[in-house]
Kinemage of the C-alpha trace (Angstrom):
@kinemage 1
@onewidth
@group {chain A} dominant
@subgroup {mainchain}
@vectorlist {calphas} color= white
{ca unk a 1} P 220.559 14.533 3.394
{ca unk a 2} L 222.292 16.057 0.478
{ca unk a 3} L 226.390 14.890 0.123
{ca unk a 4} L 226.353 14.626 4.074
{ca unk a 5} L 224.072 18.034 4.762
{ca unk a 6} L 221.216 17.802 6.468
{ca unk a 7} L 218.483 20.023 4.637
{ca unk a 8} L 215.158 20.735 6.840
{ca unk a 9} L 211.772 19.297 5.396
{ca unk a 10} L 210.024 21.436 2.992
{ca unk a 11} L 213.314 22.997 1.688
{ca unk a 12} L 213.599 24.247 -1.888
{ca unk a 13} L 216.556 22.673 -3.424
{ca unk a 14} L 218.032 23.322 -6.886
{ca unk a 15} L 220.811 22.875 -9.232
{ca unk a 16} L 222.084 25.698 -11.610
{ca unk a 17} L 222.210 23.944 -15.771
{ca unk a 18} L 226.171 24.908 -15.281
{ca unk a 19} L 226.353 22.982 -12.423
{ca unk a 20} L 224.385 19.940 -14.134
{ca unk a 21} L 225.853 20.369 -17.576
{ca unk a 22} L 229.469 19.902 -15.418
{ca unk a 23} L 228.855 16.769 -13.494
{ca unk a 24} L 231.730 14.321 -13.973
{ca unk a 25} L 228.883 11.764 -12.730
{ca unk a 26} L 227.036 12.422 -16.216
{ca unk a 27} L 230.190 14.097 -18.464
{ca unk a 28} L 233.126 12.670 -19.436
{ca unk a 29} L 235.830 15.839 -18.852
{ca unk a 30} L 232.743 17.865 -17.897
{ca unk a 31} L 234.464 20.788 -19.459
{ca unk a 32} L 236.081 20.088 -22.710
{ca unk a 33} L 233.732 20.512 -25.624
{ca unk a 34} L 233.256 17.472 -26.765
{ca unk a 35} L 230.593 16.907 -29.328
{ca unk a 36} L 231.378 13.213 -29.796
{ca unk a 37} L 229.933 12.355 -26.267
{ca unk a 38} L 226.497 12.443 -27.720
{ca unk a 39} L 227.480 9.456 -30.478
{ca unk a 40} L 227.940 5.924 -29.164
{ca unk a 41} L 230.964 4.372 -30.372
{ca unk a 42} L 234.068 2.186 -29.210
{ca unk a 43} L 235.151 4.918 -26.971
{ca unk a 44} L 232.194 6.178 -25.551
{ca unk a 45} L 229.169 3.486 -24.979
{ca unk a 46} L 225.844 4.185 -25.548
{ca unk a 47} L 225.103 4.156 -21.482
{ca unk a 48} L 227.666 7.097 -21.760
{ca unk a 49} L 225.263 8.678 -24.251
{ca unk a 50} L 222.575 7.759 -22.444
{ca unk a 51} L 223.349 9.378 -18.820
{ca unk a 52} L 224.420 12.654 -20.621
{ca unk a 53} L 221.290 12.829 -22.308
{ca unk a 54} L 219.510 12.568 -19.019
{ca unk a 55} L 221.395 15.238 -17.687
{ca unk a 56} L 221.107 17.711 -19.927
{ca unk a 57} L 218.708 20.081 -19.139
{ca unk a 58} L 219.460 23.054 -21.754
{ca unk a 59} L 215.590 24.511 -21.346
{ca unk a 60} L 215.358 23.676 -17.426
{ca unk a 61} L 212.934 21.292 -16.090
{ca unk a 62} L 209.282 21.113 -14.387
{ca unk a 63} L 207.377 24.000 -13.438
{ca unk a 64} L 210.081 26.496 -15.248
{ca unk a 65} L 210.824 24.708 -18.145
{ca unk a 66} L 211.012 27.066 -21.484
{ca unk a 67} L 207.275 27.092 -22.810
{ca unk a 68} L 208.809 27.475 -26.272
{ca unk a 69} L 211.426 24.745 -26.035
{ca unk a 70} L 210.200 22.729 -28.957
{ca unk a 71} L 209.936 25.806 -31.006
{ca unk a 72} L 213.592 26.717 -29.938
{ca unk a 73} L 214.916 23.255 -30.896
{ca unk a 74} L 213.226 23.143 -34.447
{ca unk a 75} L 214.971 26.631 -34.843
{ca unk a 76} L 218.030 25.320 -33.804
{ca unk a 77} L 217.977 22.583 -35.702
{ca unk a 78} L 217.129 23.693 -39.166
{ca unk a 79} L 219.484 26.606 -39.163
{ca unk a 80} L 222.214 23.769 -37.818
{ca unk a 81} L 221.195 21.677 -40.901
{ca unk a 82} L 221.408 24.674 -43.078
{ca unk a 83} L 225.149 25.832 -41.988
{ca unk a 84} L 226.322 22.262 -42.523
{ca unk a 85} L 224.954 21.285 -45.824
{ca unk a 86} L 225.743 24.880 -47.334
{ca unk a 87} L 228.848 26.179 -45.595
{ca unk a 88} L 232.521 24.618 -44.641
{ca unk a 89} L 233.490 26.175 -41.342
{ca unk a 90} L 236.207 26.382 -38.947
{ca unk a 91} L 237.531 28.112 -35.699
{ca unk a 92} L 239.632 30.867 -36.726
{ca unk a 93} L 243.352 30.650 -36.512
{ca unk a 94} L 245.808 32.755 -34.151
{ca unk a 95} L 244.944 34.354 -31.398
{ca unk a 96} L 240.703 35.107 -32.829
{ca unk a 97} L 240.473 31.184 -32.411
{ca unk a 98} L 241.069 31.364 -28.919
{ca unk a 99} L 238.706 34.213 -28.186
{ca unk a 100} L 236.227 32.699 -25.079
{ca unk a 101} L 238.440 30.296 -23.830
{ca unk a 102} L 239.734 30.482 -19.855
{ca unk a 103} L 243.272 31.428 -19.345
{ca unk a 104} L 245.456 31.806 -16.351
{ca unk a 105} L 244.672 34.778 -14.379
{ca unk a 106} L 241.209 34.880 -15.092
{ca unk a 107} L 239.773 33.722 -11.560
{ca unk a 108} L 238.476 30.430 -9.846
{ca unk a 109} L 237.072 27.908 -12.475
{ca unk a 110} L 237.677 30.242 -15.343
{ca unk a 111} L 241.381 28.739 -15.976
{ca unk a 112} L 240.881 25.645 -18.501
{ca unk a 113} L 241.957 27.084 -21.464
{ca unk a 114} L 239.267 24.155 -23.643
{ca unk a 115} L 236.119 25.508 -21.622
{ca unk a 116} L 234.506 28.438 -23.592
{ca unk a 117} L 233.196 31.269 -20.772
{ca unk a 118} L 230.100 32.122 -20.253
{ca unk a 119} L 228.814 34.816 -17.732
{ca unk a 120} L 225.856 33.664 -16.037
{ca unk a 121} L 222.365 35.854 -16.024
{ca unk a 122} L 218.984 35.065 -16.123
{ca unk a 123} L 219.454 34.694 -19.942
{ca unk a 124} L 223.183 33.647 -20.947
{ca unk a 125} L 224.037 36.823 -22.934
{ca unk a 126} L 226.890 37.782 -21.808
{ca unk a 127} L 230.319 35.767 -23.982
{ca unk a 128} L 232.736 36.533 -26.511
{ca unk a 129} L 233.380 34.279 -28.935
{ca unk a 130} L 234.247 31.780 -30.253
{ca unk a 131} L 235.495 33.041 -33.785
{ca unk a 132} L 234.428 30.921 -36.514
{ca unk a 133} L 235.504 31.354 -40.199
{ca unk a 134} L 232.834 30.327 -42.933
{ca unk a 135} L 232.862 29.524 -46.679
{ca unk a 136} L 230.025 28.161 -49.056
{ca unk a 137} L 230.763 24.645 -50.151
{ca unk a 138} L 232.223 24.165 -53.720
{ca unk a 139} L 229.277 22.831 -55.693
């Protein structure tokens, strides 16, 4: 039984990483960007940090997991830690800040105006924005 369904013995069942990365079970407002969820603090305990780090399953899991996930998170990491320590950055102002964000009259679930959009293929290639302005720090 799956939420009330019977499912047959021996059936395949999966989750797409939206649907997981959007469970209000495991998120906090599931689709606000929210970097903060992944500190522990007064307003979010560390079980809070804890089940979101369980669900979040960027490189899939088991059999079709990313074979070069490790190699894609030291990437990710070091040019992170780069942009930080060597650049000031924020979204753009006017209407380029808002570029990727849902808006009325763009369909089912693509209406909450704080979710950035993402079109979904095999490989997530498919956005538009969001519009950043950079600067190097003052030394």
């Amino acid at each position: 039984m799956i939420d009330g369904q019977a499912v047959p013995a021996g059936t395949t069942v999966g989750a797409s990483v939206y649907a997981l990365h959007h469970r209000g079970a495991a998120f906090a407002r599931p689709f606000r960007f929210a970097p903060e969820r992944w500190v522990a603090g007064p307003d979010n305990p560390q079980s809070a940090v804890d089940e979101a780090a369980r669900a979040f399953a960027p490189f899939l899991v088991g059999p079709r997991m990313c074979a070069a996930r490790n190699m894609a998170m030291a990437e990710l990491l070091l040019a992170v830690a780069h942009i930080v320590f060597c650049l000031e950055f924020r979204v753009a102002e006017g209407v380029e800040g808002r570029t990727g964000e849902g808006r009325v009259g763009m369909g089912v679930g693509r209406e909450r105006d704080d979710e950035f959009q993402l079109y979904s293929h095999f490989v997530t290639v498919a956005k538009d924005g969001p519009v950043l302005q950079f600067r190097k720090r003052a030394d």
